[in-house]
Each structure stands twice: as C-alpha cells, then as structure tokens.
DSSP file (Angstrom, degrees, kcal/mol; ACC not computed):
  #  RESIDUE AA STRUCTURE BP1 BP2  ACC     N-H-->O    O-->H-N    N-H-->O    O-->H-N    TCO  KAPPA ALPHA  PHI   PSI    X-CA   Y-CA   Z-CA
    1    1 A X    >>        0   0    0      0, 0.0     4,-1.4     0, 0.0     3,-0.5   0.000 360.0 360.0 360.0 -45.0   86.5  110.4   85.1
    2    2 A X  H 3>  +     0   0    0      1,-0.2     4,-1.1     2,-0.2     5,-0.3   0.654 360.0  46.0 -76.6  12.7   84.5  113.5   86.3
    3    3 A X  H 3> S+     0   0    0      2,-0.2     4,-2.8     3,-0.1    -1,-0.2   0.897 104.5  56.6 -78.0 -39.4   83.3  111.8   89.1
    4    4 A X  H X> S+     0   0    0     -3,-0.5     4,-1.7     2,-0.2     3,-1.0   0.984 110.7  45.0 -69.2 -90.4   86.3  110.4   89.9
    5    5 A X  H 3X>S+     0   0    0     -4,-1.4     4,-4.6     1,-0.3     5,-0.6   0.893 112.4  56.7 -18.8 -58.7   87.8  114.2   90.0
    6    6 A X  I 3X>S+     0   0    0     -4,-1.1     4,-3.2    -5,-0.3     5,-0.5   0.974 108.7  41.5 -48.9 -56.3   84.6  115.3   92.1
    7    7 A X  I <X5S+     0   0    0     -4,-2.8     4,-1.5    -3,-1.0    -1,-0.2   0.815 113.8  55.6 -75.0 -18.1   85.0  113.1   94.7
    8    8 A X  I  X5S+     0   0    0     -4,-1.7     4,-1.4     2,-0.2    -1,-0.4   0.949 109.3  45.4 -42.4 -66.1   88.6  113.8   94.5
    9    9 A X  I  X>S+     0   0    0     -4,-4.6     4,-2.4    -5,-0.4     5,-0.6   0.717 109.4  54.4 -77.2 -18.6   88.1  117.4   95.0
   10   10 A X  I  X<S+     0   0    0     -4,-3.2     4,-1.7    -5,-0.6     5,-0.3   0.950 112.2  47.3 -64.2 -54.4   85.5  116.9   97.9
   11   11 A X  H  X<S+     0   0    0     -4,-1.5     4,-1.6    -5,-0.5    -2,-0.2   0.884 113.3  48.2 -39.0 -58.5   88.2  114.8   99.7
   12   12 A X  H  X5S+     0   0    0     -4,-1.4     4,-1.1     2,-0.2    -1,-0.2   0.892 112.0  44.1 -43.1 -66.9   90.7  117.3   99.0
   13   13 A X  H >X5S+     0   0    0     -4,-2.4     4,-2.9     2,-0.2     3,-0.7   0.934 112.3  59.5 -60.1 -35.9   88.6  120.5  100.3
   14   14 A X  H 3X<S+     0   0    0     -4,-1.7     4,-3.7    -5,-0.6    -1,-0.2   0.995 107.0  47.2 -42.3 -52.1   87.5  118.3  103.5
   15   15 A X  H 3X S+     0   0    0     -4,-1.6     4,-0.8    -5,-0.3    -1,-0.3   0.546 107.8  51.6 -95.1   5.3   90.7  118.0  104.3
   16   16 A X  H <X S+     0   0    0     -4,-1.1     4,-2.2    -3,-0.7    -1,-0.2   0.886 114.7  47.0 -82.3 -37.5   91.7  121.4  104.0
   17   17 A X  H  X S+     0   0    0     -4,-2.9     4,-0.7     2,-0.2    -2,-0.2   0.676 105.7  48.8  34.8-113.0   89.3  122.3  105.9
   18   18 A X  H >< S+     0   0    0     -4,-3.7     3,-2.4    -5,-0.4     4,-0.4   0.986 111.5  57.4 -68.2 -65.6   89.4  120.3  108.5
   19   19 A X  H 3X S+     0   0    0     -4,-0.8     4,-1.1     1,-0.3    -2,-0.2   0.743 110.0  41.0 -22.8 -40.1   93.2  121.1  108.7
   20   20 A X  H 3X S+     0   0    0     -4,-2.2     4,-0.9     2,-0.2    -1,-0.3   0.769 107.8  62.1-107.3  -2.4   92.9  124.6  109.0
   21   21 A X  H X< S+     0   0    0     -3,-2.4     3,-2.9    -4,-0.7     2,-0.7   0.850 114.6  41.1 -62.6-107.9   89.7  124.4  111.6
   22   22 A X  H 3> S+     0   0    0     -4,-0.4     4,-1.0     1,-0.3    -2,-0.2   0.150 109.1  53.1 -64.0 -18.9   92.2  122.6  113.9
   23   23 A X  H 3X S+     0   0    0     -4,-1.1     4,-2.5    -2,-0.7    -1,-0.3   0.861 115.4  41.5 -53.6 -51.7   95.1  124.5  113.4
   24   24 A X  H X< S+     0   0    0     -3,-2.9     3,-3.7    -4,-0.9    -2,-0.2   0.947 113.6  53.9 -56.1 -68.1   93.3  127.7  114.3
   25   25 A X  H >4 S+     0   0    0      1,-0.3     3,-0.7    -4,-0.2    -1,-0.2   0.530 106.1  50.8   2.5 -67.0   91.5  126.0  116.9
   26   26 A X  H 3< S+     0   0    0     -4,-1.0     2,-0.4     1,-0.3    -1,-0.3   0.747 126.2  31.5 -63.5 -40.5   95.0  124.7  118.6
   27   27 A X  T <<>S+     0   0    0     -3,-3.7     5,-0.5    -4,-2.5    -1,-0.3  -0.481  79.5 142.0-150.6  84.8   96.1  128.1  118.5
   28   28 A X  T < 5 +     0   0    0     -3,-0.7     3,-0.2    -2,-0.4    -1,-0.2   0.259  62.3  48.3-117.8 -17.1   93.3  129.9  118.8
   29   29 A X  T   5S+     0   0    0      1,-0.2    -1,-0.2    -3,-0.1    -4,-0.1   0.061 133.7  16.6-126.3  16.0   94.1  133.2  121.2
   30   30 A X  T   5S-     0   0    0     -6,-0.1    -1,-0.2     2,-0.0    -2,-0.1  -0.204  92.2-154.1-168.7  65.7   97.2  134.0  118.9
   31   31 A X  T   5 -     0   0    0     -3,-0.2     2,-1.1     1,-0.1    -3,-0.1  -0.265  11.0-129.4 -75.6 128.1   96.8  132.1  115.8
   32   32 A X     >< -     0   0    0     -5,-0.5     4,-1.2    -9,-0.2     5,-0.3  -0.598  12.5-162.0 -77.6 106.4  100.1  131.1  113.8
   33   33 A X  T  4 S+     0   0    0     -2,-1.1    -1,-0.2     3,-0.2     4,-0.1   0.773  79.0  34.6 -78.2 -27.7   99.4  132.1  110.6
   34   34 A X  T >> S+     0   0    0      2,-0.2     4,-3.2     3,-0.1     3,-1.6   0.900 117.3  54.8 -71.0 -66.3  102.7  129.6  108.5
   35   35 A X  H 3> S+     0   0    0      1,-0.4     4,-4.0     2,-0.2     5,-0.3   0.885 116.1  33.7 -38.8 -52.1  102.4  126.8  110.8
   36   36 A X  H 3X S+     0   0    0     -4,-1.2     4,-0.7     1,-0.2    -1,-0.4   0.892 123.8  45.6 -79.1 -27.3   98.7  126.6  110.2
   37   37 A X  H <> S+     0   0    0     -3,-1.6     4,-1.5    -5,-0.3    -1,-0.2   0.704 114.8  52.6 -95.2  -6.3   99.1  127.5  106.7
   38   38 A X  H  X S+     0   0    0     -4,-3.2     4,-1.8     2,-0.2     5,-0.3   0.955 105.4  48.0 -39.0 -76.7  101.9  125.2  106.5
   39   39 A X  H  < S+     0   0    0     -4,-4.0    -2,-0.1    -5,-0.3    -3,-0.1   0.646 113.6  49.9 -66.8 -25.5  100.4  122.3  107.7
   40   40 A X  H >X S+     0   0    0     -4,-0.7     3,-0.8    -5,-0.3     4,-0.6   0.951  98.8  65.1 -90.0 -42.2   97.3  122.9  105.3
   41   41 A X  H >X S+     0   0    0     -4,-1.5     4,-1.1     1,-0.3     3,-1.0   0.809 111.7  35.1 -23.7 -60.7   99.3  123.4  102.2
   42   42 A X  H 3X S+     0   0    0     -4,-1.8     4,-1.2     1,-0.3    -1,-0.3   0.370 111.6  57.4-103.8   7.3  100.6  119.7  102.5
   43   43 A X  H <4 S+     0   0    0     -3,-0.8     4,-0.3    -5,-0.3    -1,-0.3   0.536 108.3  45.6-101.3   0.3   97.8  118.1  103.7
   44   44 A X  H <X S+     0   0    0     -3,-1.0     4,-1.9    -4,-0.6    -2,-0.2   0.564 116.1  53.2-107.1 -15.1   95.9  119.2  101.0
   45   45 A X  H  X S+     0   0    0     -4,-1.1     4,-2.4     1,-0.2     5,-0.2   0.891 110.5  42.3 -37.3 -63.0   98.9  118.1   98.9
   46   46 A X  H  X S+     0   0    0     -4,-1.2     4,-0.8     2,-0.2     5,-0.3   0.674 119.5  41.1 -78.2 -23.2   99.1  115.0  100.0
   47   47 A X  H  > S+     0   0    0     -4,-0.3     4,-3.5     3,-0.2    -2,-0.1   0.930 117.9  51.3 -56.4 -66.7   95.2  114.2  100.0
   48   48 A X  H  < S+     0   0    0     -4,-1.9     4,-0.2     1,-0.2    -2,-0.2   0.814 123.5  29.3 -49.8 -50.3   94.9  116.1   96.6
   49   49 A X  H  < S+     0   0    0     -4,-2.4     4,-0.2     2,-0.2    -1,-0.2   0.703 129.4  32.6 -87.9 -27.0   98.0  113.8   95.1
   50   50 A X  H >< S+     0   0    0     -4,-0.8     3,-0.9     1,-0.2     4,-0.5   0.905 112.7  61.9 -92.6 -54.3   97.9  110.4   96.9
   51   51 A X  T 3X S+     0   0    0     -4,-3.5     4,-1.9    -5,-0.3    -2,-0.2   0.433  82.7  83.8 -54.5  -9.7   94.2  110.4   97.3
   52   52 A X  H 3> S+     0   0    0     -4,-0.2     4,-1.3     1,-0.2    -1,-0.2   0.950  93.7  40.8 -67.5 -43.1   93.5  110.4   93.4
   53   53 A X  H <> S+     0   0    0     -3,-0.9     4,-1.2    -4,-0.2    -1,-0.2   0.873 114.6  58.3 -59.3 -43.2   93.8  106.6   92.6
   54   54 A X  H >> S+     0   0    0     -4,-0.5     3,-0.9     2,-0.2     4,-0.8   0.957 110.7  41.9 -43.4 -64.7   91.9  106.1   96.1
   55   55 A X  H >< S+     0   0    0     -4,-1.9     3,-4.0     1,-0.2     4,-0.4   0.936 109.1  59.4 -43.1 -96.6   89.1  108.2   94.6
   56   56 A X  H 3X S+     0   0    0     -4,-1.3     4,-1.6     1,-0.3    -1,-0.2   0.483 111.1  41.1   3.0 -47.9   89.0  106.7   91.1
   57   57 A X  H <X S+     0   0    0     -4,-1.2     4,-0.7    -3,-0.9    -1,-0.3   0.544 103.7  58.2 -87.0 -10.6   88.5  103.7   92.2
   58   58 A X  H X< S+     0   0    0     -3,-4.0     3,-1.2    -4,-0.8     4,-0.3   0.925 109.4  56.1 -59.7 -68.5   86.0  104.5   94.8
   59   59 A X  H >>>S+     0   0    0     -4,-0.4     3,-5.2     1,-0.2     4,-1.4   0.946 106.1  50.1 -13.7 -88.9   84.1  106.1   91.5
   60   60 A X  H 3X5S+     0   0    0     -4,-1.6     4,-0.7     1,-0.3     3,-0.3   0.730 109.1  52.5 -33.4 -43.5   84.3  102.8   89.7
   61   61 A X  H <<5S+     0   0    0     -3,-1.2    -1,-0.3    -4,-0.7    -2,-0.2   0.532 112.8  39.3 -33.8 -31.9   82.9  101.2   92.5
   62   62 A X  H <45S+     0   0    0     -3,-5.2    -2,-0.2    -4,-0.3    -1,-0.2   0.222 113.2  55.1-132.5   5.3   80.0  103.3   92.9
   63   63 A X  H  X5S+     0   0    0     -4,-1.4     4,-2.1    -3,-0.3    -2,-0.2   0.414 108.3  51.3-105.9 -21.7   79.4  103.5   88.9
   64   64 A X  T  <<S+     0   0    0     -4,-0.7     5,-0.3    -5,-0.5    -2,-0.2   0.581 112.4  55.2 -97.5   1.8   79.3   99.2   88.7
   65   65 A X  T  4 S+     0   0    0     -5,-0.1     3,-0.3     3,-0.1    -3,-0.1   0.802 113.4  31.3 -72.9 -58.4   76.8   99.8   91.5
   66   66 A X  T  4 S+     0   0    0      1,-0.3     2,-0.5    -4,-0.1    -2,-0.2   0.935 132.5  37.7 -64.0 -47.0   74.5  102.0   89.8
   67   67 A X  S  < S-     0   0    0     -4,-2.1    -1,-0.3     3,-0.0    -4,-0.1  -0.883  77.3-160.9-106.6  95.0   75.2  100.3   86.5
   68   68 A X        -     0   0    0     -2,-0.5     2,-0.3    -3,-0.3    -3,-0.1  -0.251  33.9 -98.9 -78.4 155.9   75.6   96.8   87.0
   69   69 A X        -     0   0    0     -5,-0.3     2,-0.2     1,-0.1    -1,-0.1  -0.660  39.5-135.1 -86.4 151.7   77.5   95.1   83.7
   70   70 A X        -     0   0    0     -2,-0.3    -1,-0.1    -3,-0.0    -3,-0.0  -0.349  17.3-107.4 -77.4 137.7   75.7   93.5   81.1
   71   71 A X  S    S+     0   0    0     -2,-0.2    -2,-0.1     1,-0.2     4,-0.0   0.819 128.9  43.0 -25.1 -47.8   75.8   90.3   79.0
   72   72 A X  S >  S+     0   0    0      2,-0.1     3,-1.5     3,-0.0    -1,-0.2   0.582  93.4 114.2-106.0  -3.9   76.8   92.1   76.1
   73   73 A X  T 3  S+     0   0    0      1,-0.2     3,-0.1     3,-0.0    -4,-0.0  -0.432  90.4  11.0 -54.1 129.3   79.7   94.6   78.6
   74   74 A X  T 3  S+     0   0    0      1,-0.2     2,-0.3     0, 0.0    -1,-0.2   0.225 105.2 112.2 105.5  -6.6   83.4   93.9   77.5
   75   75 A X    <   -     0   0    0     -3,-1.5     2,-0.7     2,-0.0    -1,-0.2  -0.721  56.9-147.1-114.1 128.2   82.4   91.7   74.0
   76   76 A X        -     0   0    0     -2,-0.3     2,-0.6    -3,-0.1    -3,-0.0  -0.901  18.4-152.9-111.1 136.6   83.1   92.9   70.6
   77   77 A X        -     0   0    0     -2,-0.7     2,-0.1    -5,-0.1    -2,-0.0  -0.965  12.6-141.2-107.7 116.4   80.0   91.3   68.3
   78   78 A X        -     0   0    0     -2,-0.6     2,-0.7     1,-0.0    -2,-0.0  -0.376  11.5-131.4 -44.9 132.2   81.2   90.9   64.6
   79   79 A X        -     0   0    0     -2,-0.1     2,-0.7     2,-0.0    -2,-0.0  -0.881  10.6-140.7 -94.8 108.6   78.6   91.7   61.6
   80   80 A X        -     0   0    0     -2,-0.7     2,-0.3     1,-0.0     0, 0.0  -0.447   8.3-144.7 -53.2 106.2   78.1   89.5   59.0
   81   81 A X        -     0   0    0     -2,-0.7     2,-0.4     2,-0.0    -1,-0.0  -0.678  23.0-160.9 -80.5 122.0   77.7   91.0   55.3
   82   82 A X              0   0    0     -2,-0.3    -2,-0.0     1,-0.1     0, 0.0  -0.997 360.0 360.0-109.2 131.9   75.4   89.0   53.4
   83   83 A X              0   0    0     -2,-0.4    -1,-0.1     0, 0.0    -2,-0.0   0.076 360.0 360.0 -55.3 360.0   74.9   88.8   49.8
C-alpha cells in the first residue's frame, strides 16, 4: 500500500508540475496567475483522484515482479495435533 501511495504521489506532483511549467510558459511575458493556477488545481485533482487505482495496480505489478508467488502463496496448511 505505501508504494502504491508513492507512486501515486510521484504521478500526482509530475503532473502538477508539468501543468504549471506549461501554463507559465504559454503565458510567459504576463503570466495569468487563476488560469494557470486553475488549470493545475484540477489536473492535480484529477491525476491525484483517478490515477489511484491506476497506480495500485501498477504497484502490484511491480511487487509480483520482484516477489514472484510461491507454492505455498494463497494456501491455508492445517496442523495436525497428535497424541
């Protein structure tokens, strides 16, 4: 789960980012200070909000990489009591 959140929160800061480099950029000799802070506000919304399940599962992906499952993954093993 914190992976999942990291890689969330990288996504997230990227795209604010990027969003508010290219705002200034676009309007660069008089820079609009709502528009551009507009425009970053919901694109870091929408990244932040939509993008979690994306992430998450990117994570999982990249944790059954690292840790490939096992034989014994997913199986509940009973103990016998002997007398």
């Amino acid at each position: 789960m914190l992976g999942a959140m990291a890689i969330s929160f990288i996504t997230t800061g990227g795209s604010l980012i990027i969003t508010m480099g290219v705002g200034v950029v676009v309007t660069y000799p008089d820079v609009a200070l709502m528009p551009v802070l507009g425009s970053t506000i919901a694109a870091t919304l929408l990244v932040g909000v939509g993008g979690y399940p994306i992430s998450y599962t990117l994570w999982q992906a990249i944790d059954l990489y690292l840790r490939p499952l096992n034989e014994d993954d997913g199986e509940v093993t009973a103990r016998s009591v002997r007398a």
